[in-house]
C-alpha positions as CSV (number, residue, x, y, z in Angstrom):
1,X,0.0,0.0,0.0
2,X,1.2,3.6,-0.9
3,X,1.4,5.7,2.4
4,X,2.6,8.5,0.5
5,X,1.1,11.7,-0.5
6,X,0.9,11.8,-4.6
7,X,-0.3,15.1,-5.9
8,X,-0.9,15.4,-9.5
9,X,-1.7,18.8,-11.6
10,X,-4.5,19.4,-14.1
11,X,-5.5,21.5,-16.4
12,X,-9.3,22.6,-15.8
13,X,-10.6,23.0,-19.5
14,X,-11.1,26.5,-20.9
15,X,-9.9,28.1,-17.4
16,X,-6.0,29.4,-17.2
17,X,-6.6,30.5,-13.5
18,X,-7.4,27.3,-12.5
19,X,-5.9,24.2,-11.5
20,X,-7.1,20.5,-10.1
21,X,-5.0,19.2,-7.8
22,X,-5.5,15.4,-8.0
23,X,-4.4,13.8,-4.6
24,X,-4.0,10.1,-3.8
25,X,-2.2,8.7,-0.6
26,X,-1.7,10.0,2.8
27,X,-1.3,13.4,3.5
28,X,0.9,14.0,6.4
29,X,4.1,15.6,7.4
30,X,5.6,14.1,5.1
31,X,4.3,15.9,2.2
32,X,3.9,19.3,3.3
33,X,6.8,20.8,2.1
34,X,6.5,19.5,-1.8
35,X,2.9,20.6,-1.2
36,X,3.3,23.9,-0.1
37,X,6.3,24.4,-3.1
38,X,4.2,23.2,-5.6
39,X,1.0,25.1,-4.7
40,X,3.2,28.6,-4.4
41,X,4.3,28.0,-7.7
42,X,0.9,27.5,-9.4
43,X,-0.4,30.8,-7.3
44,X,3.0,32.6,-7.9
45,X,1.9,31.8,-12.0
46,X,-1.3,33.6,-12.0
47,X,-3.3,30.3,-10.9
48,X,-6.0,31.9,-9.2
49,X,-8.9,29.2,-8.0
50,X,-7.2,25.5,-7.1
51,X,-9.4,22.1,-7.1
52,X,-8.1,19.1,-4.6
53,X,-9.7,16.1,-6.0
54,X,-9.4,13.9,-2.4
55,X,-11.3,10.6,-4.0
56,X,-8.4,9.1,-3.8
57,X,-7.0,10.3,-0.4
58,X,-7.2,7.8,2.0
59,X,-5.7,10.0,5.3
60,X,-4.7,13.7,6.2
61,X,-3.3,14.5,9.4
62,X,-3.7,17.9,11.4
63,X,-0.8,18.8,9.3
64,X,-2.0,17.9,5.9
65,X,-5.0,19.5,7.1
66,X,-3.6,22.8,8.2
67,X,-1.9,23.2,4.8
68,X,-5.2,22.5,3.2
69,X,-6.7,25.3,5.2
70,X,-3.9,27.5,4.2
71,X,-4.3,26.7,0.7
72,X,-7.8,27.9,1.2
73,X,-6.6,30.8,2.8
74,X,-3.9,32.6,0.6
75,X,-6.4,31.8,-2.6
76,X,-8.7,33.6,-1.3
77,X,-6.6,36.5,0.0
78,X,-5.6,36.8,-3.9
79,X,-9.1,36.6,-5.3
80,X,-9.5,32.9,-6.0
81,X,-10.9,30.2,-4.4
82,X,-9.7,26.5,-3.0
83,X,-12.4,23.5,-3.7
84,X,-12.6,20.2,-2.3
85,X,-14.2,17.5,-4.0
86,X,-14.6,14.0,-4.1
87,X,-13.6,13.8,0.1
88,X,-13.8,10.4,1.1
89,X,-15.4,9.4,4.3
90,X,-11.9,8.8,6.9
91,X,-10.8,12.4,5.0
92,X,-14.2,14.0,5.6
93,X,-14.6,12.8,9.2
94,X,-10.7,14.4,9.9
95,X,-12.2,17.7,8.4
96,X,-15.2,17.6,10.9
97,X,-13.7,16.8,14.2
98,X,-11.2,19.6,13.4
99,X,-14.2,21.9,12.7
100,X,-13.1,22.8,9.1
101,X,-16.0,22.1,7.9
102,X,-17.4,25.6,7.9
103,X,-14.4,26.9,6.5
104,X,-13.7,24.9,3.0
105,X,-15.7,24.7,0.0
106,X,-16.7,21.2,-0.4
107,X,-18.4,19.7,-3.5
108,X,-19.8,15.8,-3.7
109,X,-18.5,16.0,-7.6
110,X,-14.5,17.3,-9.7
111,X,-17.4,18.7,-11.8
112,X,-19.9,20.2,-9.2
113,X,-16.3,21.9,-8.4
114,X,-15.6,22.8,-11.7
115,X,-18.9,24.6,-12.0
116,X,-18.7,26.9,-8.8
117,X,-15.8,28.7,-10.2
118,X,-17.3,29.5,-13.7
């Protein structure tokens, strides 16, 4: 089994300013650091609005989650936004006893997502 965090980029068709962010694994301490340099880039490029596609996340941490909320944070601080889709039920159930819940845009569909931006 991968315990790993893998985080894959997408295009989001017709949309320049956006990106999906395609997550599989375990998202832990491990992986916040080639999180965080990844997403600057992406938001230092003009990405404005980010999609994490969690269907394939099987675990986030306090960590992983704090750098979620973060993501959510400095997108909207520049005028974007930060969607999660997809969250499966361990993920979700992280997300709730933290309380984040309130404070992340979640979506039951990658295209229910993809809509709210447009």
């Amino acid at each position: 089994m991968n315990h790993v965090l893998e985080l894959k980029i997408l295009l989001v068709a017709g949309r320049t300013d956006a990106r999906i962010l395609k997550l599989s694994g375990e998202f832990d301490a491990s992986a916040v650091e080639r999180a965080l340099e990844e997403v600057t880039t992406l938001l230092d490029g003009g990405v404005l609005h980010l999609i994490a596609d969690c269907r394939d996340l099987r675990y986030v941490n306090s960590t992983g989650l704090g750098v979620i909320l973060h993501f959510s944070r400095v997108t909207r601080e520049r005028g974007g936004s930060f969607r999660l889709c997809e969250v499966s039920e361990p993920v979700y159930e992280i997300i709730e006893i933290i309380g984040a819940t309130a404070l992340l845009e979640l979506h039951d569909s990658l295209e229910e997502a993809i809509a709210a931006i447009s």
